[in-house]
N, C-alpha and C positions, 0 to 999 in steps of 0.2 A: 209635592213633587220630589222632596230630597228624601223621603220615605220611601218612595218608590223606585228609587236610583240606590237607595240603601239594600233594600229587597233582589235588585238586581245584582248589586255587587255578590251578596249572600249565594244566591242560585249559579254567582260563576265560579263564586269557591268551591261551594258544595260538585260542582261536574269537573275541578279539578283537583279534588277530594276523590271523585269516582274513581278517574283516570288516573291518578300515581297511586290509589289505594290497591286499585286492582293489579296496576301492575307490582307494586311491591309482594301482594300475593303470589302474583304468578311468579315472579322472582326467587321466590323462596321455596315452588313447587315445582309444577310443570314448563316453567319458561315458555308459554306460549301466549299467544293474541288472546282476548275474549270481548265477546260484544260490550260488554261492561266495560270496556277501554273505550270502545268506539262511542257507547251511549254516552261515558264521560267527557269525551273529547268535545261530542255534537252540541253537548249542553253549556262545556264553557265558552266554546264558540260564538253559538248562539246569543248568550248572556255576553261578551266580550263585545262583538260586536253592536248591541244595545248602548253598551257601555260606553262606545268609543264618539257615539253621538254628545254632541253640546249640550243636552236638556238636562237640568233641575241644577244647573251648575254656575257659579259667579266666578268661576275661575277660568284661566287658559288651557285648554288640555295639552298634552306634549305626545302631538301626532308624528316624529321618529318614534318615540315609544312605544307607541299603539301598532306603528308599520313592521319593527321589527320584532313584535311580538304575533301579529298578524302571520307573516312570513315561516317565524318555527314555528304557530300551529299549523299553516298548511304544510309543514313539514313532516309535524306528526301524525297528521290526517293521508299523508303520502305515503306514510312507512305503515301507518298502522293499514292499509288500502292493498300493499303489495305483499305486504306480513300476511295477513287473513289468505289473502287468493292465495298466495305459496302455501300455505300449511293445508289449506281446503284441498290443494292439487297435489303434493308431494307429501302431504303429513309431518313435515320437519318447517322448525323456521329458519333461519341465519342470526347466529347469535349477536353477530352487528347488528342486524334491525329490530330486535327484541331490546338490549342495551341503548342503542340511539333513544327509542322510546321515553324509556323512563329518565337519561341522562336529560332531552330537550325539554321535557315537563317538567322537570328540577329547575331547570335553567331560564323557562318561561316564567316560575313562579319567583323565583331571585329578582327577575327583571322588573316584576312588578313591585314588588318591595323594596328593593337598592335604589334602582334608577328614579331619582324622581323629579 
């Protein structure tokens, strides 16, 4: 079971790997959304939420951590959700919601390594 709680861990890096890789790309190019943000995002999500359950674990988990982590990914899932529509409809993003982006995923992955 802690093999497989290992392997989860692994697959939530790796979609938050997708998600700040891609936008450091876009960062340094075009400045705009790509579904590769969004496939990142869904992946560590997914994998986070797995995570956030009690199984293969003899320890306490630290559920504020997991809520305020929960919280700015649906933050990033809100910006990167209004970001796509705007640029699909106007073809421009808002360089606020392009920066919020990649600053909350910096900030997500801090949280999981600092806070413990």
């Amino acid at each position: 079971m802690e093999i497989l709680r290992h392997v989860v861990v692994l697959v939530h890096l790796v979609g938050f790997a997708v998600l700040f890789g891609a936008w450091v790309v876009a960062a340094f190019g075009s400045r705009r959304f790509t579904r590769l943000m969004t496939w990142g995002m869904l992946i560590a999500a997914i994998a986070g939420l797995a995570l956030a359950a009690p199984w293969g674990i003899s320890y306490e988990l630290n559920y504020v951590k997991l809520g305020v982590k929960l919280v700015i990914l649906l933050v990033i899932g809100a910006l990167l959700g209004v970001g796509t529509a705007r640029q699909r409809k106007t073809g421009t993003l808002a360089p606020a919601l392009f920066w919020s982006v990649g600053i909350l995923t910096l900030v997500n992955a801090a949280l999981a390594v600092i806070w413990r």
